[in-house]
matplotlib code that plots the C-alpha trace (Angstrom):
import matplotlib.pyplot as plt

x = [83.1, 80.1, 79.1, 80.1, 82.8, 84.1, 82.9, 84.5, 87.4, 87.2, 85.9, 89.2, 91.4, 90.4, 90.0, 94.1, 94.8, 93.5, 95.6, 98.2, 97.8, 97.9, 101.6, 102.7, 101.6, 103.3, 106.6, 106.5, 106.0, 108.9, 110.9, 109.9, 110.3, 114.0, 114.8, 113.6, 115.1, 119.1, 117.9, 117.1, 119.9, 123.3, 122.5, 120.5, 121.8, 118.9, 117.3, 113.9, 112.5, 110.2, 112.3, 113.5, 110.4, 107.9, 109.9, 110.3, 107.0, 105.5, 107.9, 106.2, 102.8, 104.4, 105.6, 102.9, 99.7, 101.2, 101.4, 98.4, 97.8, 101.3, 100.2, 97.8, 100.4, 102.4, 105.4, 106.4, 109.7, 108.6, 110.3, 110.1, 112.6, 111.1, 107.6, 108.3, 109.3, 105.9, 102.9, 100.1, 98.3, 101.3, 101.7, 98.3, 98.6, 101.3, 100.5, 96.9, 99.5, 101.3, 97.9, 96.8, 100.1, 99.6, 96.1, 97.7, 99.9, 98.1, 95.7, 98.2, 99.6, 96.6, 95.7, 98.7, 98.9, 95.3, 95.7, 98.8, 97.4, 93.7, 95.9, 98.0, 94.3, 92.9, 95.8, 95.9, 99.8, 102.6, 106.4, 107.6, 109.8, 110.1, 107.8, 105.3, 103.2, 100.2, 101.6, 98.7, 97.9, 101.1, 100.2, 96.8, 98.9, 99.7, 96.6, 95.1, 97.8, 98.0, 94.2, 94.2, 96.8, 95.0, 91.5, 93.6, 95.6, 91.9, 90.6, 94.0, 93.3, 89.6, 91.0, 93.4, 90.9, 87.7, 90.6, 91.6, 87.7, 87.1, 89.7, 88.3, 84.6]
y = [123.8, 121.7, 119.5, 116.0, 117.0, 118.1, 114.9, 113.0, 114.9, 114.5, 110.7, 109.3, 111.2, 109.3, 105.9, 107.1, 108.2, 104.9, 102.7, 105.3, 104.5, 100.6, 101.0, 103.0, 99.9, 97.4, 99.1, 97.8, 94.4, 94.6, 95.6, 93.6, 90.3, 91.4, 92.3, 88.3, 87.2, 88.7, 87.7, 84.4, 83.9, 85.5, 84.8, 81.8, 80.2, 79.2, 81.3, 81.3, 80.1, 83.2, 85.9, 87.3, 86.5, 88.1, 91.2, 91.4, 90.4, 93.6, 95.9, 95.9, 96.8, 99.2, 101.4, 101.3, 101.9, 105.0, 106.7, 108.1, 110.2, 110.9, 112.7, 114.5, 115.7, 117.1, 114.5, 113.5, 114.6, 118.0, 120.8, 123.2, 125.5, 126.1, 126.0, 128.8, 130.7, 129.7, 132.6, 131.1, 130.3, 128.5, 126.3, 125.3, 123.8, 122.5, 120.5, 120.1, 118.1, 116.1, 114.7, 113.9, 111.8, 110.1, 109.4, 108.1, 106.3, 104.6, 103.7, 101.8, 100.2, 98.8, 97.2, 95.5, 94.4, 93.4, 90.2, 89.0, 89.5, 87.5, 84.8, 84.7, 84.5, 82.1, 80.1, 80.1, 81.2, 80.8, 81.7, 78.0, 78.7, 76.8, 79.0, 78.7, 81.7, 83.0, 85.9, 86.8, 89.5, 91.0, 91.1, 93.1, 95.7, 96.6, 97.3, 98.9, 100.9, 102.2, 102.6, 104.9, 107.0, 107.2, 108.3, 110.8, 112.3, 113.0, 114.6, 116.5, 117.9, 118.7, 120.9, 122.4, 123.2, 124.2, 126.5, 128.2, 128.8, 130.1, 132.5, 133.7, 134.1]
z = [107.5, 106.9, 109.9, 108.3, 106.9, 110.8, 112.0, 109.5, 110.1, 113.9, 113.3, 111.4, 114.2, 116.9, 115.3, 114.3, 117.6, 119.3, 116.8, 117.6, 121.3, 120.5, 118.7, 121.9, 123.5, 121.7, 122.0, 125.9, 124.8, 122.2, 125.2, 127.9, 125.6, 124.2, 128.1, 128.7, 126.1, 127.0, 130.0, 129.5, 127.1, 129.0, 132.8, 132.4, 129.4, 128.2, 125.3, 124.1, 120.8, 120.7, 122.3, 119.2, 116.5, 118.9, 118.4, 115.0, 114.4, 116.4, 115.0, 111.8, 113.5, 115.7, 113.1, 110.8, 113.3, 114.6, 111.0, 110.6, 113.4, 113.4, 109.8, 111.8, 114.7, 111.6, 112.9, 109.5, 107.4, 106.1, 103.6, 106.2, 104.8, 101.2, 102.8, 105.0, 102.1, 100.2, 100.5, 102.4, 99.7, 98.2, 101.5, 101.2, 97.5, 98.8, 101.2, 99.5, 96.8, 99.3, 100.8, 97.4, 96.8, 100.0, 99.3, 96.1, 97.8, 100.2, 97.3, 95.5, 98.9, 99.7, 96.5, 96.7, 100.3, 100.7, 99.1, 99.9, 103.6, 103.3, 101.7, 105.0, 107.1, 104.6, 105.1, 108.4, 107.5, 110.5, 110.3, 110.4, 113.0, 116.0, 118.1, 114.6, 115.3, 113.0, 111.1, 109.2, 112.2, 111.2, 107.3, 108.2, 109.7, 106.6, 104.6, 108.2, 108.3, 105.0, 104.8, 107.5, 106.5, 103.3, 105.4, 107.3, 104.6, 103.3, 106.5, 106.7, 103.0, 104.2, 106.8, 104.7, 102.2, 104.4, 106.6, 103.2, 102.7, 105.9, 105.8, 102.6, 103.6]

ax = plt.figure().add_subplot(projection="3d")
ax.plot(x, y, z, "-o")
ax.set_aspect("equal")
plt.show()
């Protein structure tokens, strides 16, 4: 394997890994302000006006940032069953084709969420709620998200391909 393709490889999987790390973060946050919130609400009678929003509004980061490396940890839904039954060779086009879809995937994802999200910045767009808090943070999560899973669907194929190589050399 060539050396920038390794470090390309190795380069995306860390960048994944410390998003990765961030959504493993935010989950304590989700919990601790739901925990206040019941709290708050059913003891002290007195719930929160952002309790509940800050919640939802990190659950959306928290699942996407943690999908790329999760690719990369092989964590995903998987055919394991046909796979398995696959030659080696086989398993490699195979999962050679399901990068390529993600990659196509992500493509298409990002095209379409990358506007929609500097629109939200530009604006300076909130929830109108009454906590009112930005939300275009939350609408970049989506095109980083999906951008990286496209990157590391690409490293992942690199592997797969320079491994098949190898093993023929």
């Amino acid at each position: 394997m060539p050396a920038f393709v390794s470090a390309y490889i190795l380069g995306i999987t860390r960048i994944n890994k410390f998003f990765f790390n961030i959504a493993s973060a935010i989950i304590f946050v989700i919990v601790f302000s739901m925990l206040y919130e019941v709290i708050s609400r059913y003891v002290f009678h007195a719930p929160t006006t952002w309790g509940m929003e800050l919640a939802t509004l990190l659950f959306g980061p928290y699942f996407l940032l943690g999908g790329a490396y999760l690719l990369h940890m092989r964590g995903h839904v998987n055919l394991d069953l046909l796979k398995h039954k696959l030659s080696p060779r086989n398993q490699r086009l195979l999962d050679v084709f399901s990068f390529v879809i993600i990659i196509v995937f992500s493509i298409i994802m990002f095209s379409y969420s990358f506007a929609p999200a500097m629109q939200a910045w530009e604006y300076k767009e909130t929830s109108f709620s009454a906590w009112n808090p930005p939300i275009w943070p939350v609408k970049f999560a989506i095109p980083i998200s999906v951008l990286l899973l496209g990157l590391q669907s690409f490293a992942e194929m690199l592997n797969v391909l320079y491994k098949e190589q190898d093993q023929q050399s």
